[in-house]
C-alpha positions in Angstrom: 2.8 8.1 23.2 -0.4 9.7 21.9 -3.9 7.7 22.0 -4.0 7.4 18.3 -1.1 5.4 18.5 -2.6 2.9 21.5 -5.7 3.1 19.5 -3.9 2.1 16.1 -2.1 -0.5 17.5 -5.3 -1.8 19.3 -7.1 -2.0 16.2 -3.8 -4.2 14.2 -3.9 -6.5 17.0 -7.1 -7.7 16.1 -7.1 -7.5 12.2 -3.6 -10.0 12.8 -5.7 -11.7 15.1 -8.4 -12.3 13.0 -5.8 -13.4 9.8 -4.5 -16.1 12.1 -7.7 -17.3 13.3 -9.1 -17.5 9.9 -6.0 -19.0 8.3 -6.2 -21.6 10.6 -9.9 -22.1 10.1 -9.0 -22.5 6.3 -6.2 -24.9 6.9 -8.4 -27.1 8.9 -12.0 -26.7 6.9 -12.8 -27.4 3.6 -13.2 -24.4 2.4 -13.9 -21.7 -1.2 -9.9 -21.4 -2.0 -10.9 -18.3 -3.7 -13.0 -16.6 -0.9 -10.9 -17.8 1.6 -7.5 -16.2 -0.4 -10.1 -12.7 -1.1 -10.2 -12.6 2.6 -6.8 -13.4 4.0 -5.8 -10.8 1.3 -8.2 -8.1 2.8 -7.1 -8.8 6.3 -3.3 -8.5 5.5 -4.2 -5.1 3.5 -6.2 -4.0 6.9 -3.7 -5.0 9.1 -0.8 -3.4 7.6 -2.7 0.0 6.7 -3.5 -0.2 10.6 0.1 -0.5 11.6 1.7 2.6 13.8 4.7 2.7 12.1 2.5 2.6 8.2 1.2 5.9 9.9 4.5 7.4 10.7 6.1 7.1 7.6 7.3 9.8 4.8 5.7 7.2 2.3 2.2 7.2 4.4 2.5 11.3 4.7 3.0 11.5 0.6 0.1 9.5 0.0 -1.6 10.9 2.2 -1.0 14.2 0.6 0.0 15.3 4.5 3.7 16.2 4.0 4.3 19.3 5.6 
């Protein structure tokens, strides 16, 4: 596999990571609903731009504008 794809991967790990940590942290806190929601939202968006397979797909390539 190529380093991009470690790296990638790397990188989702933690975003996921991150969206569980703070989801819990939410659950357990009282917390802004609304800037806890802005930010769970963010880290889901992050985490599944970040995915491998996101990167890899015909869909990522059009948007992209990289379809060969």
């Amino acid at each position: 596999m190529k380093t991009s794809i470690w790296f990638w991967g790397a990188i989702e790990t933690v975003i996921w990571y991150a969206f569980i940590y703070y989801l819990l942290y939410a659950l357990k806190n009282p917390v802004d609903l609304w800037f806890s929601s802005a930010v769970l939202l963010g880290l889901a968006y992050a985490g599944t731009m970040a995915c491998p397979w996101v990167h890899n797909s015909d869909a990522w390539r059009r948007m992209t504008g990289k379809l060969a």
